[in-house]
Structures are given as C-alpha cells and as structure tokens.
N, C-alpha and C positions, 0 to 999 in steps of 0.2 A: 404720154401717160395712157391714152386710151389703146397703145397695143398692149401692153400688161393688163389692161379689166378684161378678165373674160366676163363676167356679168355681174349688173349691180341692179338691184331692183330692192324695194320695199315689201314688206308683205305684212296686212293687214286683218286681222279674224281670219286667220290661214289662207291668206289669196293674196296674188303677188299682184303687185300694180306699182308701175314706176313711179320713181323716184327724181327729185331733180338733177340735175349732173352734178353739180356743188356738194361735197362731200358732208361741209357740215350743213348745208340745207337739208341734204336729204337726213339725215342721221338727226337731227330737230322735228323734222317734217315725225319721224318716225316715233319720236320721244312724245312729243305732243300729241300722238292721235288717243283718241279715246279708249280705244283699246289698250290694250293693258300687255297685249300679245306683238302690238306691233314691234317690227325690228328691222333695220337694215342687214343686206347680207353682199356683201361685195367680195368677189373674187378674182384674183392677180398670181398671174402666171410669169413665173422668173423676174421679180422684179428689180431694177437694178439702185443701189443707194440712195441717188438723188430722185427716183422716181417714188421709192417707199416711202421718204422722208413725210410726204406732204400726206398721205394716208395717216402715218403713225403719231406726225400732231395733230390732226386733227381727231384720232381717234384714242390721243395721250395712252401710245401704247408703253408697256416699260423699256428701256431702252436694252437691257439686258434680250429681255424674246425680241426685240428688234434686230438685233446682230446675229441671236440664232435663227431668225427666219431669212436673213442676208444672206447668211452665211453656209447654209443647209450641212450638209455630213453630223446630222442630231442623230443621238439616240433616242426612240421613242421615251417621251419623258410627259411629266404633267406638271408645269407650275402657274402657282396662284399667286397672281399680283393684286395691289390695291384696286384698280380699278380694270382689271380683265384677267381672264384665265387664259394659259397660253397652254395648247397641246400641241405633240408631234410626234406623226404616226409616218409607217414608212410603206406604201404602197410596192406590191410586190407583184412585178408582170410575166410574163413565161412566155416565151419565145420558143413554138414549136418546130420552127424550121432549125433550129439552131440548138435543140434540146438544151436554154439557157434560161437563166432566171437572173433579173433585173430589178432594181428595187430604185423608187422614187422619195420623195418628201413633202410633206405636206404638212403644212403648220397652219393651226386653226388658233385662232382669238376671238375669245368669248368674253362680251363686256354686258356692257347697262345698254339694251336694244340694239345690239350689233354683232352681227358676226364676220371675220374677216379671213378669207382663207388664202394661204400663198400656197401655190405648187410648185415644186420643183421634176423635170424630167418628163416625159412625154407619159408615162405610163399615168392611168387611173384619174382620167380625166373627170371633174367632178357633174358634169351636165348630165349623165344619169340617176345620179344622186336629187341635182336638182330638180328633176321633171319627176322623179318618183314622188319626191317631196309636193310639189304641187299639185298633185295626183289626190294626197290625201290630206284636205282641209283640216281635217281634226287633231293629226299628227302638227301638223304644223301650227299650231295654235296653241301649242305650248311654247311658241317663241325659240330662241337661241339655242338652247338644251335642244331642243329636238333634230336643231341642225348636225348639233354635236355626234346628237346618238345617232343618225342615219347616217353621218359621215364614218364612225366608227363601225359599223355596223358594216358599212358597203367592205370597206377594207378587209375586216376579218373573214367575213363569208369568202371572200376572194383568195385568201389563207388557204382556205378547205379546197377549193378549188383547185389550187394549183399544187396544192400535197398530193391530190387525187391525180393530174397528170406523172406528177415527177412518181408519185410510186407506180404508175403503167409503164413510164422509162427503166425505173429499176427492174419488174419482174422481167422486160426482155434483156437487162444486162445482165440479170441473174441466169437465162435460159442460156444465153450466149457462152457465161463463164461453164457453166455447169453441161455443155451440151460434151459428147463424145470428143471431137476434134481438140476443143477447147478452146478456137479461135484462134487470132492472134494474138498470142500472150503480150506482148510488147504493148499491142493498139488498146490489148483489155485493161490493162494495168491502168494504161492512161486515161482511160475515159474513167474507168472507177475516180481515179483520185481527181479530175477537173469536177464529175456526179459529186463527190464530196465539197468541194468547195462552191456549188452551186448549193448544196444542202448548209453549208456553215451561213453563206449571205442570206441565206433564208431564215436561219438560227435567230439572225443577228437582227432579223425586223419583227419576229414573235417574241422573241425571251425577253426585251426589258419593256413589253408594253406589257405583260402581266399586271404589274404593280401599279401602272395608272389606271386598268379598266379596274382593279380591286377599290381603289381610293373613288374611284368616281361611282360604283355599286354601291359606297357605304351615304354615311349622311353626312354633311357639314363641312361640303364642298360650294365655295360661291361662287353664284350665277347658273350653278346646277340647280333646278327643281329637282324636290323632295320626290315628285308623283314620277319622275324617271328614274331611280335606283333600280326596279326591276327588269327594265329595259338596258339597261347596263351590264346588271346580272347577268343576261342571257349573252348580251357581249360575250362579257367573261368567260363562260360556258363554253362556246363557242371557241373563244381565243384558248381556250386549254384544252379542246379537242386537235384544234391545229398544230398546238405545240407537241401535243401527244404524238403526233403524225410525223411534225420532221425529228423529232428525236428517234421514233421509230424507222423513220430511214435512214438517220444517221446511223443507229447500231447494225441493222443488216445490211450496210455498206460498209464496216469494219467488219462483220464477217462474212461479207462476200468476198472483200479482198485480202483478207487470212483464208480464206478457201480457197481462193486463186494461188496465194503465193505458194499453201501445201500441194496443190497439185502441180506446180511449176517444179517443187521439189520430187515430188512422186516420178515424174515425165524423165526427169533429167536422171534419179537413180536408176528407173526403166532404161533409158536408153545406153547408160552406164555398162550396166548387167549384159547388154545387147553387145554393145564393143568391147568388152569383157571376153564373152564366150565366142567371139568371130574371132579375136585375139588369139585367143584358147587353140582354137582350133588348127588357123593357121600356123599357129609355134610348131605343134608335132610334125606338120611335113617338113617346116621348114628347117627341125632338127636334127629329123633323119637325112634329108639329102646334104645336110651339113658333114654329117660324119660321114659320108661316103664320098665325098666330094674334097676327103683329106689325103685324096691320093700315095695314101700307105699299098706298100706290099703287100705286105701279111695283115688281110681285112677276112673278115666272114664273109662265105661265100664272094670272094671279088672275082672270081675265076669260076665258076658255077655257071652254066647256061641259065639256068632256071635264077639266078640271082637279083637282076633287075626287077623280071614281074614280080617276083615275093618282094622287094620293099615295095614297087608301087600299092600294090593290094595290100602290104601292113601299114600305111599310110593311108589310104582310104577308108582299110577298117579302121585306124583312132580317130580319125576324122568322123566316118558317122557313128561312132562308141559316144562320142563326146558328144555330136550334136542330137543326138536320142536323148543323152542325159540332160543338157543342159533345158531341151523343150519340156523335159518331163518336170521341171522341177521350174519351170516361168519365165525362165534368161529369155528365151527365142520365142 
C-alpha cells in the first residue's frame, strides 16, 4: 500500500505535521483537533482495486467516484455525494521534444476533514501544489476547499501554458505552409492534421470542466466554503481564457490547412499550364516534320535546295512565337 501514498500528512492552523499511519487514526486525530481547520490530505498515485478498497472505507467514499477514480478515462466532471465531493480534472503536459500533448487524471475527494487525491499518468505531479500550499499558512487554513482551489488552480494556469507553447508551434507551421517553396506538401498536410488532433485532446480536457468551475464559483456547493467562490471565479476566468486559446488554434488550423490544400491546388493548375505550353510547343515541330516525312512526290518545295533550312527556321520561329506568348501571358 505504501507504494501508492505519495504523501499523507495532517495539517493543522495551516501547518502540516504528521499523522499516524492508520488511516482512520489519522483522519480522527484530525477530526478532534481543536481547530476547526484541521484535515487529513493523503495522496495515491495509480492505485490498484484491492489497494483503494481500504482507503475508500475508511474514508466511506461513494462507491460510484470509487469506480471512476479506478477506472480513470473521466470527463472532467463535479459530483456531490452525501458524505464527499468528488471532482475530476484532467492534467495536460506538452512534450517539446515530440511537439505532443498528453493529458493525465486526477480525481480529488473532498469530505468532513479530508482530502483525497488519486493520480493517474506521470504528468502534473502534485508536490508542487503541496509545498506551495505549505508555503502559505493562511491559504491553507481554510482547510479542504483550499486544497481544492490550488489543485484547480495549478492545473488551469498550466492550460495557459501550454496554449502558449502549441500556438509558438503553430506560427512556425503557418510560416512553413505560407513560406515560397511550400515545403513538403505531403509531410505539411500531415503534421497539420496529427497539430489538429493534439488540439482536439486538448479540447477534450478544457471544454467539459467549464461547468464544474461555474458550479463551484456560485454558492451552495458542500464541503466548499462560502469565503472561496472568488477564488474559483478567477479559476473560471482563467479556464475560459484557455478555452479561448485552443479553440482559437483549432480555427487557424482549419484555415491553415484550407490554405494549404488551395495552394496545393494553385501549384498543381501552375504546373498544369507549364506541361500544357511545353506540349504546345513541341506539337508544332513535331507536325511539320510529320508532314514531310510522308514521303510524297509532289510535296512543297521537296526538291528546293533551300527547302530543308526554310522548314527548320519555320519550326523554330512557331516554337519561339509560342513560347514568347505563352511567358507573356504566366504559362512559363
């Protein structure tokens, strides 16, 4: 059981100070202190059935968020059980060597002097959370809620973050489509539409937490303190600037690659026009020495000294007649 804790401690008037190892000793220990603030806060990373079990009675969590926190592949969601609040947000990490984006899970429960949080996936580890949090006494003195919001808080700021990388990816895939050459059309096509579906998994971890930072901004959500709605607020805020952000590269990534595929069209009539007028051009010689090359008697001039050079030299003049005109007018 103790590889799954990444850490469990007590905290007290906003100060962390251990806890006994017994789940519900500590979690009593925690209920009975005089404080009013105090709470346990234990964290477990992938844990597997038989190892939850003994966490979730003793922390009589619902059994329903017990199977989604099993189970992870959640949509950011918010529900409120009798005796705890269950949330699940989805931690989004960016991978610069690999221009990829990868999204984790994390499911927090919030009860009566307890916070419990499972991780799923290596990304957005929560021990910066926790030291920030320790950092500031006064913050954390308002118990569970407070855990809540800086755990929401870390995640969303991270949102921003990483909209801010992927749209520095896009302006050089937009330079690359848009440059002269045009790249490899083939290799551009494909990175646009893998950029797009790095942008959809992105989508899919901002768009349905809207609705639970809304619900937990307003009032008459339990186990949430009244005195954090503002702090949520600014969540909120927050999470619809992000949202602002990948929908806004999702649309200039539908016309980046509508501008890709009309220039793949444009290239391809260009080059059309080009084998067009080479065509062109070659036909006229290749029509006149056809007709002299029908080995008739009675031909023009076939018996002329001078008969030869006059078709080569009328073969060259429609040749360059042609290709004068064709350059004058964009073919060449």
């Amino acid at each position: 059981m103790r590889a799954v804790i990444v850490d469990c401690a007590i905290y007290r008037d906003g100060h962390r100070s251990e806890g006994p190892s017994d789940f519900s000793d500590a979690l009593a220990a925690a209920r009975a202190a005089k404080a009013g603030d105090s709470f346990l806060w234990i964290g477990l990373h992938e844990p597997t059935e038989q190892e939850f079990d003994h966490v979730s009675d003793e922390f009589a969590l619902h059994p329903l968020a017990v199977e989604d926190a099993l189970k992870a592949h959640q949509r950011p969601k918010l529900e409120v059980y009798d005796d705890s609040l269950f949330m699940v947000l989805k931690p989004v990490v960016y991978e610069p060597e690999t221009d990829t984006v990868s999204t984790g899970e994390l499911m927090v429960f919030v009860g009566d002097s307890f916070v419990v949080t499972v991780r799923h996936g290596e990304g957005a580890p929560l021990s910066a959370v926790r030291k920030r949090l320790e950092a500031e006494p006064d913050v954390l003195r308002h118990g569970p809620t407070s855990v809540l919001y800086a755990i929401s808080d870390a995640v969303v700021d991270h949102y921003i973050e990483v909209a801010g990388e992927l749209q520095v990816d896009l302006e050089e895939m937009e330079t690359e489509v848009f440059q002269p050459t045009g790249g490899d059309a083939k290799n551009t096509a494909s990175r646009i539409y893998m950029f797009k579906r790095q942008v959809l998994e992105f989508r899919r971890a901002t768009g349905p937490l809207a609705a639970p930072m809304a619900r937990l901004a307003g009032a008459g959500v339990p186990f949430v303190s009244e005195h954090a709605q503002p702090f949520f607020r600014d969540v909120s805020d927050h999470l619809t600037r992000a949202t602002e952000q990948v929908e806004g590269l999702d649309r200039l990534l539908s016309d980046i690659l509508s501008a890709h595929l009309a220039q793949m069209g444009v290239r391809q009539n260009d080059d059309m026009r080009k084998i067009s007028a080479w065509a062109a051009m070659a036909a006229v010689p290749t029509m006149v020495a056809g007709v002299y090359g029908m080995n008739f008697d009675h031909m023009w001039e076939l018996h002329q000294v001078w008969g030869y050079p006059a078709v080569i030299v009328l073969m060259g003049v429609a040749v360059v007649g042609l290709y004068r005109l064709f350059k004058r007018r964009g073919w060449l």
